[in-house]
mmCIF file of the C-alpha atoms, coordinates in Angstrom:
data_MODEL
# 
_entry.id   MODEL 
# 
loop_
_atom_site.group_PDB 
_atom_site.id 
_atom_site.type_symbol 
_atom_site.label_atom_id 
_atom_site.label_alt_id 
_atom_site.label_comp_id 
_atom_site.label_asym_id 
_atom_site.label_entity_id 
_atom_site.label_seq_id 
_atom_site.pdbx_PDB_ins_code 
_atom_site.Cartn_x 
_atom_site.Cartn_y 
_atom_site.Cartn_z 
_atom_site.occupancy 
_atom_site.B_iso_or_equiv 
_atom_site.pdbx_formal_charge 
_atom_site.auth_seq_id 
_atom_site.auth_comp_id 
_atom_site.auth_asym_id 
_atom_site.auth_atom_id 
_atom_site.pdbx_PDB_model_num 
ATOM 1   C CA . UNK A 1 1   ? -1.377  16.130 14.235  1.00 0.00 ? 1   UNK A CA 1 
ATOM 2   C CA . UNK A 1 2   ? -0.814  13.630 11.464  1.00 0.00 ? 2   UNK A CA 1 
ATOM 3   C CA . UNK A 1 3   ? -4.108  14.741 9.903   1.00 0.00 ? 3   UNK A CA 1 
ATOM 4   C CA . UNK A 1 4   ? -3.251  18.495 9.617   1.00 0.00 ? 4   UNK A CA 1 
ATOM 5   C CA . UNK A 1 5   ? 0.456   17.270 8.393   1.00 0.00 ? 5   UNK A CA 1 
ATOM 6   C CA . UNK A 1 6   ? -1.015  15.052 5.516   1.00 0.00 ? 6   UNK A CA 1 
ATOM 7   C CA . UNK A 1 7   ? -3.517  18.204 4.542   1.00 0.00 ? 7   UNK A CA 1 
ATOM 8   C CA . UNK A 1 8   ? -0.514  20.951 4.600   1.00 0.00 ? 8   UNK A CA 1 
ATOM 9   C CA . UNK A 1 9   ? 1.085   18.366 2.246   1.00 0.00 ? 9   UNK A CA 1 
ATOM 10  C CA . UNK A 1 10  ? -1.859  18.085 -0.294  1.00 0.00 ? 10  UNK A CA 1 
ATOM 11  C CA . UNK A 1 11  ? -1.945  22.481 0.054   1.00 0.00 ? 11  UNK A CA 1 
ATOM 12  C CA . UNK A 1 12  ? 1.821   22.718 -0.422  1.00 0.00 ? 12  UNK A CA 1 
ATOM 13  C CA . UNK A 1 13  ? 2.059   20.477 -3.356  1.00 0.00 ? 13  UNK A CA 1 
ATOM 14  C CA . UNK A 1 14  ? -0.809  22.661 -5.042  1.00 0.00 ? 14  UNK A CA 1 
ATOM 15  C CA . UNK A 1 15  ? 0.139   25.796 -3.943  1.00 0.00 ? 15  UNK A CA 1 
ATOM 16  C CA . UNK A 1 16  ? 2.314   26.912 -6.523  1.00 0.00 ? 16  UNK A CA 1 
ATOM 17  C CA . UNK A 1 17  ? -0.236  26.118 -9.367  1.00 0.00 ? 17  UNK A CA 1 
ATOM 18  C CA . UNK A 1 18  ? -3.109  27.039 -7.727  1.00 0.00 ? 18  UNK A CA 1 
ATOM 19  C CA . UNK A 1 19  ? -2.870  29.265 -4.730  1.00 0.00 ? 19  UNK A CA 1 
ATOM 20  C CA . UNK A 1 20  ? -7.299  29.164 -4.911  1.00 0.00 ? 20  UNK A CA 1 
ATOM 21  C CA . UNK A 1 21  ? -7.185  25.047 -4.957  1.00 0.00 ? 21  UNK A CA 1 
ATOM 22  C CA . UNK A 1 22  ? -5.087  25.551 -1.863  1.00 0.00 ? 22  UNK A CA 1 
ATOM 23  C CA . UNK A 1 23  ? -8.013  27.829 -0.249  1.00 0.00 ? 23  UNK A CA 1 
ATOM 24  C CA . UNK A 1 24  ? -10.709 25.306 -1.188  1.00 0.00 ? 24  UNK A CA 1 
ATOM 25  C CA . UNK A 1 25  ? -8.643  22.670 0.504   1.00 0.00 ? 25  UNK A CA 1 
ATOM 26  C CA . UNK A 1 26  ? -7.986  24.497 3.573   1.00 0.00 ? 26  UNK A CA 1 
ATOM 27  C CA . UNK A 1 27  ? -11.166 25.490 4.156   1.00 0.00 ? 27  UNK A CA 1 
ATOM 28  C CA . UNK A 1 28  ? -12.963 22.057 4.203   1.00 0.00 ? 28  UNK A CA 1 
ATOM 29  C CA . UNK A 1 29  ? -10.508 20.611 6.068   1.00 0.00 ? 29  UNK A CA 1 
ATOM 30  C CA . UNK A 1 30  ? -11.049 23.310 8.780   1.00 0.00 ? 30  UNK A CA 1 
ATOM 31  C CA . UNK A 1 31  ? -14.655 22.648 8.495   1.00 0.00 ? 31  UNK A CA 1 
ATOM 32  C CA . UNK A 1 32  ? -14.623 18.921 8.288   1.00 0.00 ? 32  UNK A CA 1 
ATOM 33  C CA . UNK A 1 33  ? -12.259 18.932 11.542  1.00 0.00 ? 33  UNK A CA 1 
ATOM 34  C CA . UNK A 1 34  ? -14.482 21.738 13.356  1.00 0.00 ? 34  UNK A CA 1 
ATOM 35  C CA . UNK A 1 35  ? -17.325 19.949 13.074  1.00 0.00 ? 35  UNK A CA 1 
ATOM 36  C CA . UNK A 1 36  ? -15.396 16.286 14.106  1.00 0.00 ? 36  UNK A CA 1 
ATOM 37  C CA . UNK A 1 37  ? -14.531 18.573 17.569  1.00 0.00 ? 37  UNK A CA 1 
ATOM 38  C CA . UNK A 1 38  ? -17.604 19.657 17.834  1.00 0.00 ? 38  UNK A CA 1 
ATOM 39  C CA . UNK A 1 39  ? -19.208 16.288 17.868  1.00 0.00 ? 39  UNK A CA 1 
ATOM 40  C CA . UNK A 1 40  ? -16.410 15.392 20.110  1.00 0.00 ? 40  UNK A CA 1 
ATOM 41  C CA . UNK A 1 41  ? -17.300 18.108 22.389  1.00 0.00 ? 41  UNK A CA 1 
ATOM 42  C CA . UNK A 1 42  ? -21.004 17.295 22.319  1.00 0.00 ? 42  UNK A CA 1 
ATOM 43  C CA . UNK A 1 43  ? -20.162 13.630 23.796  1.00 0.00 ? 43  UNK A CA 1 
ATOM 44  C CA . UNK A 1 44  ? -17.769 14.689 25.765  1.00 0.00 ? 44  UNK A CA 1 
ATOM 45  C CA . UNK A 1 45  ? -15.167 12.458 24.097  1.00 0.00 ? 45  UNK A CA 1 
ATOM 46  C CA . UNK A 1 46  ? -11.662 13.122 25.430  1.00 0.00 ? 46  UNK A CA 1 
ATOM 47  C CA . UNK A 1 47  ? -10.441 10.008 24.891  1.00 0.00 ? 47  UNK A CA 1 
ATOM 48  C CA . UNK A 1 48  ? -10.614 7.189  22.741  1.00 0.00 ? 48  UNK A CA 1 
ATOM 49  C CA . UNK A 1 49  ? -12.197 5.212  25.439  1.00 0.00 ? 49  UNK A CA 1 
ATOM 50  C CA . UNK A 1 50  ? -14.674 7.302  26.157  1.00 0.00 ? 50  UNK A CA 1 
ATOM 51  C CA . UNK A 1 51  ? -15.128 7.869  22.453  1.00 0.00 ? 51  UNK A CA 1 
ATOM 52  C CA . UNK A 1 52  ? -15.696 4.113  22.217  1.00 0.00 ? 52  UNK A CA 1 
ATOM 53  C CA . UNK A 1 53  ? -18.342 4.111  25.051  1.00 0.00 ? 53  UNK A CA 1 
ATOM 54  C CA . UNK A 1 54  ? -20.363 7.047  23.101  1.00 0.00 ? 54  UNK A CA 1 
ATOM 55  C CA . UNK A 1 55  ? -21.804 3.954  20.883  1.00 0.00 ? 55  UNK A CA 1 
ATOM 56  C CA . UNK A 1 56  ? -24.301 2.937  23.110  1.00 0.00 ? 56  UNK A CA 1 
ATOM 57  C CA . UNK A 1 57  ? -24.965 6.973  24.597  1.00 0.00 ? 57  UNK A CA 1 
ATOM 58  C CA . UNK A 1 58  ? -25.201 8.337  21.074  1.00 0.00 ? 58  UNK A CA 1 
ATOM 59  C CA . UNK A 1 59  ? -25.166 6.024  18.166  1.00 0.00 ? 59  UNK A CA 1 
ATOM 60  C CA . UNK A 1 60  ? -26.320 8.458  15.242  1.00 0.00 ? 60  UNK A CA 1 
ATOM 61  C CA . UNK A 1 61  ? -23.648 11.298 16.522  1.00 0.00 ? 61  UNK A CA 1 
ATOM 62  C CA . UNK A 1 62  ? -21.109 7.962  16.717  1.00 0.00 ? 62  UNK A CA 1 
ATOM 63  C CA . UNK A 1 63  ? -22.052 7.227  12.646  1.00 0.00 ? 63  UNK A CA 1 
ATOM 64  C CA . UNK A 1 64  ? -21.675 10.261 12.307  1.00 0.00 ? 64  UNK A CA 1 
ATOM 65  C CA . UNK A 1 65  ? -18.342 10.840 13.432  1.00 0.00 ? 65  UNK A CA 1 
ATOM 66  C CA . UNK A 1 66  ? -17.016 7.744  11.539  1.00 0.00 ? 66  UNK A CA 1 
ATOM 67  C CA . UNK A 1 67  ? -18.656 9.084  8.379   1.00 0.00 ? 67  UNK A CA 1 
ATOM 68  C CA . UNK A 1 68  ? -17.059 12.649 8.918   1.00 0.00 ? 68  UNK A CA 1 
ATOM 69  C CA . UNK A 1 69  ? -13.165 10.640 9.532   1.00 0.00 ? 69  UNK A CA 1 
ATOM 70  C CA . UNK A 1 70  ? -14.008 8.781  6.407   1.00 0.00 ? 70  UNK A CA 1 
ATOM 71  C CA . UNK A 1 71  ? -14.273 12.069 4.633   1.00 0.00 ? 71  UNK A CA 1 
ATOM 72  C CA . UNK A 1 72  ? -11.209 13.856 6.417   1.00 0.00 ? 72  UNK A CA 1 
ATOM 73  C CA . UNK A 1 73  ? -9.522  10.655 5.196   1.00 0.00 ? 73  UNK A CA 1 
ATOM 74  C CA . UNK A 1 74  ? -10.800 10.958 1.683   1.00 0.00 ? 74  UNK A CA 1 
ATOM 75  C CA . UNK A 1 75  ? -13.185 8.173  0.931   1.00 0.00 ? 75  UNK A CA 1 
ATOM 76  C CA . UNK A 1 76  ? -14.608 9.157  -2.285  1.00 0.00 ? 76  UNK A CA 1 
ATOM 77  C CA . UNK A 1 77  ? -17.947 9.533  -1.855  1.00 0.00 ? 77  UNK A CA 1 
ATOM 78  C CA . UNK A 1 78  ? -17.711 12.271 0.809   1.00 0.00 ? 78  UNK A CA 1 
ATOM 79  C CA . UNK A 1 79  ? -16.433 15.522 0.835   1.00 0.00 ? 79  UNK A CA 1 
ATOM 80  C CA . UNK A 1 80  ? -12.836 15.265 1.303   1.00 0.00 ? 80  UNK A CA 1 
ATOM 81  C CA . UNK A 1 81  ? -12.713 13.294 -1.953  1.00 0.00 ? 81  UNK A CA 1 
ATOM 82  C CA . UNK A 1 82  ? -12.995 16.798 -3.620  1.00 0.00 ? 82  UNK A CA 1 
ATOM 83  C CA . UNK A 1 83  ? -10.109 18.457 -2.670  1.00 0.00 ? 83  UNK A CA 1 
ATOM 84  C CA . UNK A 1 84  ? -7.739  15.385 -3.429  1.00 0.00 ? 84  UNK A CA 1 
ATOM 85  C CA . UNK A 1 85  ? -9.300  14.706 -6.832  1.00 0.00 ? 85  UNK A CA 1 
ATOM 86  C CA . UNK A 1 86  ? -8.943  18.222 -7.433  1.00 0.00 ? 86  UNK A CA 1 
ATOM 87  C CA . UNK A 1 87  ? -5.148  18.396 -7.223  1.00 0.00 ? 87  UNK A CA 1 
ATOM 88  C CA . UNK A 1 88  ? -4.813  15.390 -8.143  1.00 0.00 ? 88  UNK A CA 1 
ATOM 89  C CA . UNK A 1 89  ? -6.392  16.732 -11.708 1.00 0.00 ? 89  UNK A CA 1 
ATOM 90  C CA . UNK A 1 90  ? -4.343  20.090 -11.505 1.00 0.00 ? 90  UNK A CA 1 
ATOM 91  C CA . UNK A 1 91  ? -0.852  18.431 -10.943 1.00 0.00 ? 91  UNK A CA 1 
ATOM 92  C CA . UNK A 1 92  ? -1.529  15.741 -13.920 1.00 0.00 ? 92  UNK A CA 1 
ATOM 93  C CA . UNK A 1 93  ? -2.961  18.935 -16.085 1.00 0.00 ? 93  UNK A CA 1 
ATOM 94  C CA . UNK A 1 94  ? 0.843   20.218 -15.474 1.00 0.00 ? 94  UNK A CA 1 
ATOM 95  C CA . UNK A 1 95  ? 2.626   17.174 -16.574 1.00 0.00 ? 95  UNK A CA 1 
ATOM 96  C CA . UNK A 1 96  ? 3.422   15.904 -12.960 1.00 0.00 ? 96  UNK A CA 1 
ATOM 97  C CA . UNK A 1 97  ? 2.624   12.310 -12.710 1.00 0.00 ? 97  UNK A CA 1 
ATOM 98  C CA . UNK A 1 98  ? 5.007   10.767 -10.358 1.00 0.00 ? 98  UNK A CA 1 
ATOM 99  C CA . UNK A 1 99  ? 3.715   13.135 -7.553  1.00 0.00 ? 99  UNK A CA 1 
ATOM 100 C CA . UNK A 1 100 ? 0.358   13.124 -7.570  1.00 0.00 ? 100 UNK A CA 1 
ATOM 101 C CA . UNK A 1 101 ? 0.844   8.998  -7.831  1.00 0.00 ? 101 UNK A CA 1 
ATOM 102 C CA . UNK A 1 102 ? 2.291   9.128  -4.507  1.00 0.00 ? 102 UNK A CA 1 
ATOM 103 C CA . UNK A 1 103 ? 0.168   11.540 -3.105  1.00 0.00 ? 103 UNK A CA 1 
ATOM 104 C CA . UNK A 1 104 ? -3.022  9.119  -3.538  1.00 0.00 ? 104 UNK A CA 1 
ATOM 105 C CA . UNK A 1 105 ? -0.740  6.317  -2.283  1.00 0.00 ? 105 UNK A CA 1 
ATOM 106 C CA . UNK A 1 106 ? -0.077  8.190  0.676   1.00 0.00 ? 106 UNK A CA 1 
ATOM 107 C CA . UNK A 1 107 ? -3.933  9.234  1.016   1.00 0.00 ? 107 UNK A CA 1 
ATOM 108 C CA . UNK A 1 108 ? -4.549  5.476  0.901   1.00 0.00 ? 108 UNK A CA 1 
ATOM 109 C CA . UNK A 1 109 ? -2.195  5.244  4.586   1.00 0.00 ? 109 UNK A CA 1 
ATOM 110 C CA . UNK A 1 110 ? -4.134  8.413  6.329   1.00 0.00 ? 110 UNK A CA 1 
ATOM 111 C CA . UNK A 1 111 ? -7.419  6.529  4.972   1.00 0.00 ? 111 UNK A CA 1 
ATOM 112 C CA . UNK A 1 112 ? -5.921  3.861  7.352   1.00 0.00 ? 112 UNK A CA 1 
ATOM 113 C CA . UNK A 1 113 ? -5.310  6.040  10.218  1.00 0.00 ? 113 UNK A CA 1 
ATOM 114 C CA . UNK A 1 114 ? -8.960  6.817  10.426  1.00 0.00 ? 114 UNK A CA 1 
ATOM 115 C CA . UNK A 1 115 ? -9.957  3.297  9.806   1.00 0.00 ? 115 UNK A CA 1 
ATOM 116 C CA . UNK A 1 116 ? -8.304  1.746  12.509  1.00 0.00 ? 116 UNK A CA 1 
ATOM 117 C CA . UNK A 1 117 ? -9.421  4.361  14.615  1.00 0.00 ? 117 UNK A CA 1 
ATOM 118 C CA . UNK A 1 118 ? -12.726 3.933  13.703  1.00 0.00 ? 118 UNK A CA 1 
ATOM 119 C CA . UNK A 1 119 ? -12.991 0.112  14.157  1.00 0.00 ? 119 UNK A CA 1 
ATOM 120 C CA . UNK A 1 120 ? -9.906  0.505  17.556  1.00 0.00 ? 120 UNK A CA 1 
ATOM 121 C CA . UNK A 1 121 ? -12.508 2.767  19.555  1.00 0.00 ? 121 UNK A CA 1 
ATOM 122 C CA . UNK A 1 122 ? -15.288 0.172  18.654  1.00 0.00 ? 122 UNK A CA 1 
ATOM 123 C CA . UNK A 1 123 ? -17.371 2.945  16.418  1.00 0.00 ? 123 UNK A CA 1 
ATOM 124 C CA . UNK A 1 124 ? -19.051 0.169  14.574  1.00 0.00 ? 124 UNK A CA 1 
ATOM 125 C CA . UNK A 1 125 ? -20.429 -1.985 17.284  1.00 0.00 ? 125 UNK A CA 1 
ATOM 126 C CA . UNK A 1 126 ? -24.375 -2.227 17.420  1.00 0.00 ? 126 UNK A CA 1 
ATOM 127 C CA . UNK A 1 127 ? -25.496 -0.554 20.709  1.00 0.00 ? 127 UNK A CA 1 
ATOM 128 C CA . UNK A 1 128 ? -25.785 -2.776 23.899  1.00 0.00 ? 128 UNK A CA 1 
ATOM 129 C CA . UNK A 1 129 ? -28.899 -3.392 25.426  1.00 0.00 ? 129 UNK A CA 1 
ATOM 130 C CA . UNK A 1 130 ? -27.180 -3.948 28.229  1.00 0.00 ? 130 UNK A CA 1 
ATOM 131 C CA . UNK A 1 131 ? -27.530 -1.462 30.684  1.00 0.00 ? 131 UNK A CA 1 
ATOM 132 C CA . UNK A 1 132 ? -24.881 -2.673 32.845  1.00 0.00 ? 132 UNK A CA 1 
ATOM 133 C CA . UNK A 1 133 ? -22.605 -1.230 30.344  1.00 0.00 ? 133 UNK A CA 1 
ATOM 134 C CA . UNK A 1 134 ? -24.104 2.221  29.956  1.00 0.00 ? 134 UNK A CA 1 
ATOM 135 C CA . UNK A 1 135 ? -22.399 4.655  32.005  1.00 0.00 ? 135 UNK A CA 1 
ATOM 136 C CA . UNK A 1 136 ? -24.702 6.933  33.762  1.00 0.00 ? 136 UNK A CA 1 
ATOM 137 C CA . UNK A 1 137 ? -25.038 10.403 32.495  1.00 0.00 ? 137 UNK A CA 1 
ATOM 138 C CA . UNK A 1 138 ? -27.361 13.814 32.756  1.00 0.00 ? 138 UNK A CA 1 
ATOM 139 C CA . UNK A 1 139 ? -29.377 14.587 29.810  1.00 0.00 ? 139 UNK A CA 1 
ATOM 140 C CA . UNK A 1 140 ? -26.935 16.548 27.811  1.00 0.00 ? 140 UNK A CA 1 
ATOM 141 C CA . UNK A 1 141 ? -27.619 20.047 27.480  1.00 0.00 ? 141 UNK A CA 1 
ATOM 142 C CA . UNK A 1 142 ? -25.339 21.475 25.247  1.00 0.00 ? 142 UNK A CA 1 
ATOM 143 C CA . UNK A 1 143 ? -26.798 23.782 22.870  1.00 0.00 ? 143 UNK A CA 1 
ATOM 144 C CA . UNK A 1 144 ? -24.809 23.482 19.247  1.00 0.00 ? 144 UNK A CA 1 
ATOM 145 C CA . UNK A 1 145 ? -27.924 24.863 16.736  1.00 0.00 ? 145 UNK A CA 1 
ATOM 146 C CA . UNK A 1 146 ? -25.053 25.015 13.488  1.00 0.00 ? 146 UNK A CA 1 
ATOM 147 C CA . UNK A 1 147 ? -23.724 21.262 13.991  1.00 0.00 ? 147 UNK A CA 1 
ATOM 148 C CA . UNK A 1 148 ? -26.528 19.457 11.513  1.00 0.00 ? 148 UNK A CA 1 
ATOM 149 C CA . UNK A 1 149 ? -25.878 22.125 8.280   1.00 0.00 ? 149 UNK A CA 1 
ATOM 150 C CA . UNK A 1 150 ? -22.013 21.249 8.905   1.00 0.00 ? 150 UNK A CA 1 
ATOM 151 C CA . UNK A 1 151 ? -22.278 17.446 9.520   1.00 0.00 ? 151 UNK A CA 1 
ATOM 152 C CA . UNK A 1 152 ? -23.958 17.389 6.046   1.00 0.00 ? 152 UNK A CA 1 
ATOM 153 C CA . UNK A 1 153 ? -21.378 20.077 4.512   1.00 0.00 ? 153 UNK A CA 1 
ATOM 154 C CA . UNK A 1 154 ? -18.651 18.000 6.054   1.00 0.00 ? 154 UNK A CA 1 
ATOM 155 C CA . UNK A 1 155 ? -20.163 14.425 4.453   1.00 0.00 ? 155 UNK A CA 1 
ATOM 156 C CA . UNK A 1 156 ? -22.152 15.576 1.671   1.00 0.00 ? 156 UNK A CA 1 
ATOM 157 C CA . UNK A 1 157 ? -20.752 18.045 -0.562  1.00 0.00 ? 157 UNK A CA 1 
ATOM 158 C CA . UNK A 1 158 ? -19.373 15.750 -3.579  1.00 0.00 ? 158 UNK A CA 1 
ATOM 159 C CA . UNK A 1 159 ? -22.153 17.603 -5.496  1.00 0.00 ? 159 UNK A CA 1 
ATOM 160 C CA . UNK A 1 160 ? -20.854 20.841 -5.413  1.00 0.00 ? 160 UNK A CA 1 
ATOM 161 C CA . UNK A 1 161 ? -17.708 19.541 -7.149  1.00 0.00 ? 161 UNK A CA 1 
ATOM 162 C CA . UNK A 1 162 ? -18.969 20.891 -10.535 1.00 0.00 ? 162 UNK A CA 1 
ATOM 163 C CA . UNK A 1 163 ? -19.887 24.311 -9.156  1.00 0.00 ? 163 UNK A CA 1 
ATOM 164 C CA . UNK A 1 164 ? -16.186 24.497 -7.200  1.00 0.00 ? 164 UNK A CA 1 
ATOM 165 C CA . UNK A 1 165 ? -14.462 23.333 -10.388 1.00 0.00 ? 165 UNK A CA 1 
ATOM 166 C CA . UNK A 1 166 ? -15.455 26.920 -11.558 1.00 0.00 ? 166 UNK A CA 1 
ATOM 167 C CA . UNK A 1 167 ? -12.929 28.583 -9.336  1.00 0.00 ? 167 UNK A CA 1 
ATOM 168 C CA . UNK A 1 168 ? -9.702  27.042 -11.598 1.00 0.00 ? 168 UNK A CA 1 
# 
């Protein structure tokens, strides 16, 4: 809930300049957080307990799911740096300073959020040997053929910042 409340704040503060900016942003933040769920739903994560025991189940979908939080928190090399440093550079192009100031200092807290999540549910632990410590579990089954194209949309899109620049 605080996620989607920081996002409508970044589209509401743009949306009277740039109604398309607005777009942009809405639509990689539904795909950033789409594809978080889906990873969440492929481990079966409910919780943030069982989200911490996924380390030693699943470590490359756990990196993954810290890298796509670090992008729906805005860490600039990933994708959700776009959409911040693109209203960041509209609202300065139309002499607002103070608000866009406070806007990255407020980024700066949600980057927190998803920090302390990250390092709370024990995402960056090395995997156990241990097999004490390994819950048992079935072979997971679950079919999800479009998760890999939007894990790397969701990270890896800082490229495409020129190209999307194009729709100002």
């Amino acid at each position: 809930a605080y996620s989607s409340i920081a996002h409508m704040g970044w589209m509401t503060a743009i949306l009277a300049y740039n109604p398309t900016m607005t777009l942009l942003n809405l639509v990689l933040y539904i795909l950033m957080t789409t594809t978080t769920f889906m990873l969440f739903m492929y481990n079966s994560s409910t919780t943030t307990l069982s989200l911490s025991h996924s380390w030693n189940k699943t470590p490359l979908i756990t990196a993954s799911i810290l890298a796509i939080m670090l992008s729906l928190g805005g860490l600039p090399p990933l994708t959700g740096f776009i959409p911040k440093w693109m209203i960041i550079q509209e609202l300065t192009k139309n002499d607002s300073i103070i608000m866009p100031m406070l806007m990255a200092i407020t980024a700066l807290l949600n980057l927190y959020f998803y920090m302390r999540l990250a390092y709370s549910t024990s995402l960056t632990m090395f995997p156990s040997t241990n097999n004490m410590k390994i819950k048992w579990q079935f072979t997971n089954t679950k079919q999800m053929p479009c998760l890999a194209p939007m894990i790397v949309i969701s990270t890896l899109a800082l490229p495409l910042a020129p190209m999307l620049s194009v729709l100002n």
